[in-house]
Structures are given as structure tokens and as C-alpha cells.
C-alpha positions in Angstrom: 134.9 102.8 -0.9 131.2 101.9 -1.5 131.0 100.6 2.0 132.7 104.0 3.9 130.1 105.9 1.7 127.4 103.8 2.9 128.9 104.5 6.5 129.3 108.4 6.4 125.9 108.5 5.1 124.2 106.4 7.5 126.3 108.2 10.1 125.2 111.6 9.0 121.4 111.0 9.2 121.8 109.2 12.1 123.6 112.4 13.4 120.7 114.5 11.8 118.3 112.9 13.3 119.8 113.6 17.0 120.5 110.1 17.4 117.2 108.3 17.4 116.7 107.0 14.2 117.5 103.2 13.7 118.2 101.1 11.2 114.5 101.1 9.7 114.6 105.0 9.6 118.1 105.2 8.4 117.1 103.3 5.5 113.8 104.7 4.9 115.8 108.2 4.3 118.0 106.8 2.3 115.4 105.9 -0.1 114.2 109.0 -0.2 117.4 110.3 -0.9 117.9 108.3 -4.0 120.1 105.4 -2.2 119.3 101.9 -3.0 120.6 99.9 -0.4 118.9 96.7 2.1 117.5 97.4 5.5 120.1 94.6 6.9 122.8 96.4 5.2 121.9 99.7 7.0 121.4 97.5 10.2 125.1 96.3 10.0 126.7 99.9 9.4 124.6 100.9 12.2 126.0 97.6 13.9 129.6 98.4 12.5 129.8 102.0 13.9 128.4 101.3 17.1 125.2 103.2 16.4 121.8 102.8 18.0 118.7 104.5 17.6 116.4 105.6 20.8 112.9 103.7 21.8 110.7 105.2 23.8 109.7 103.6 26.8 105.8 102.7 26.6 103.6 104.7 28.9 101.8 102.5 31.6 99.2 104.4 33.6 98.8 104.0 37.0 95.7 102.6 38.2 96.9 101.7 42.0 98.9 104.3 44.3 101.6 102.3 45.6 102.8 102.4 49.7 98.8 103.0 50.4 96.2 100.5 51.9 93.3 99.3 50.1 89.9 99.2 51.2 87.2 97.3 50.3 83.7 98.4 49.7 80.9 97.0 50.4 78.7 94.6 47.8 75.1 95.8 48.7 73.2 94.2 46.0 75.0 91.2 46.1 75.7 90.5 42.6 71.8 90.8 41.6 72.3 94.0 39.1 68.8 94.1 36.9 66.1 94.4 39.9 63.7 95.2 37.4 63.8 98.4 38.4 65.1 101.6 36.7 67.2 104.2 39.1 67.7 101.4 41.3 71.0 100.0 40.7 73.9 102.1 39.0 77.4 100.3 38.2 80.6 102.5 37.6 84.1 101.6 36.0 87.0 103.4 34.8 89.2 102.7 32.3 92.2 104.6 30.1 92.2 105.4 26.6 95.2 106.4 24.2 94.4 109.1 22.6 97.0 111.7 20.1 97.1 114.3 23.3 98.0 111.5 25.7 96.5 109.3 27.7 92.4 109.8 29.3 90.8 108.1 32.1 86.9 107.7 31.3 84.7 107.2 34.0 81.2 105.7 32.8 78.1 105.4 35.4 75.4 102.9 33.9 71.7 102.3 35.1 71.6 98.1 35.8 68.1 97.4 34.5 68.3 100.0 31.3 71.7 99.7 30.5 71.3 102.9 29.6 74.6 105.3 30.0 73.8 108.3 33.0 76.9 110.3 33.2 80.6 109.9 31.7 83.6 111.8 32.6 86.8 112.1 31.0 90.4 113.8 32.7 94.0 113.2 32.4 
């Protein structure tokens, strides 16, 4: 009896939960619902009842376009950043960033000899 319990109730907030939560969820609910009960207990209803919950696939930005040739661009300082010289030799990169809204690509454009930071810019 203590076991169909368990069951319905595992059943019902996976049900509640549109059938994403797993076992981790399932149980942390059940907590907070009063129910003592093991995480591996919870997983083996789940297990028991053919339930699953849902994981997101992880985003992976694109850096490359597929299906289109690369080019190559010239090195003209040939490795030889710090000149000596200010406003002489700028290096660029982009990267991504997670942020809460998503993920940003930040483009930073730096001065060689300073170091110093020119221009940024940040879109989706």
C-alpha cells in the first residue's frame, strides 16, 4: 500500500509538472510536501512506471556557417604585435557569453602596444 502511494504521488507531480521533472525534482517536492522518502526510491517508481523527466538539449552557438568556403586573410604584421607604436597595430576577437537573456557574441578591438581596449560590441 505504502509503495502504490509512493507511486500515485510521484505520478501526480510528475503529471503536474508537464512531464519534465525527474527523479531529483520529484523528490525535492516531495519534501516539500511533508514526504520523507530517498532520492533512489523516487528514481525506481519513476523507473517502475516508465516515467522520465525532460533535459534540455545544451545550446552550442555557431561560430562557422556550414556549406560556405573559408577564406583566409592576410597576416600583415607577421606575428610582430607591440611595434612600439600606439594606433599602429589593433587585434580583434570574438567570443560568446551566457548570459540570463541568452547567449551574446562580444566583439573586443585592442590597441597591440597599449593593450588598451578601443571599441567592444555586443549582439545576439
Amino acid at each position: 500500500r505504502a509503495r502504490r502511494r509512493l507511486d500515485e504521488a510521484v505520478r501526480r507531480i510528475w503529471v503536474d509538472s508537464r512531464s519534465t521533472y525527474g527523479y531529483l525534482r520529484v523528490c525535492a517536492q516531495l519534501r516539500r510536501e511533508g514526504v520523507v522518502v530517498d532520492r533512489k526510491t523516487v528514481a525506481a517508481s519513476m523507473r517502475r512506471q516508465g516515467l522520465a523527466g525532460i533535459s534540455p538539449r545544451r545550446f552550442r552557438p555557431v561560430t562557422t556557417i556550414p556549406g560556405t568556403r573559408t577564406h583566409s586573410i592576410p597576416g600583415r604584421v607577421k606575428r610582430h604585435w607591440d611595434t612600439g607604436q600606439v594606433d599602429r597595430v589593433w587585434v580583434t576577437d570574438i567570443t560568446y557569453l551566457r548570459t540570463r537573456a541568452g547567449w551574446v557574441y562580444l566583439c573586443a578591438i585592442k590597441d597591440a602596444c597599449s593593450r588598451k581596449v578601443i571599441a567592444t560590441a555586443m549582439s545576439t
